[in-house]
C-alpha positions, 0 to 999 in steps of 0.5 A: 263687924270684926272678921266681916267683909262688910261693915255693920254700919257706915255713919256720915252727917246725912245718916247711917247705912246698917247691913240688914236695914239699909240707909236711915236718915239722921231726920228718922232716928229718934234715939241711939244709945247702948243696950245692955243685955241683963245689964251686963258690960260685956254684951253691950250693943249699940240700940237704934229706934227710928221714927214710927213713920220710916218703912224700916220693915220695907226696906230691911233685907230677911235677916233685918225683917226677922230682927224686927219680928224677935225685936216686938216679939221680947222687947228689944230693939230691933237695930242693935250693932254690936262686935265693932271695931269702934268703942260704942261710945264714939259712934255714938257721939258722933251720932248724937250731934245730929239727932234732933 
């Protein structure tokens, strides 16, 4: 994320680390695209949904867990990126590319 020490995520071809969610392997996404908030452009996120079989809850830290909460709770997803330095668009080409 912009002004963060650390990065909202980290991509290579075995999968993608996010801060709150740890590692998810590329095998366990089973869709990435953008989410826009009331359609608006300008608060458009990148929208991760895994597989219903991955632990995402076990392995998340308290943020993450409490993103899932909200997530269920008004029905969006629960792994939004957002604020990053890379057009949204470009991580998720080089996403897509292994995503089966």
């Amino acid at each position: 994320m912009i002004n963060e020490d650390e990065p909202a995520a980290i991509l290579d071809s075995e999968g993608i680390w996010i801060k709150e969610f740890g590692f998810i392997e590329w095998n366990y996404i089973s869709k990435i695209d953008t989410y826009r908030y009331r359609d608006n452009v300008l608060l458009e996120s990148i929208a991760i949904d895994v597989d219903k079989n991955f632990p995402l809850s076990r392995q998340a830290t308290w943020s993450g867990k409490m993103r899932i909460f909200w997530s269920k709770l008004f029905g969006y997803p629960a792994i939004l990126i957002s604020s990053i330095t890379i057009p949204n668009h470009e991580v998720i080409e080089f996403a897509q590319q292994f995503i089966k």
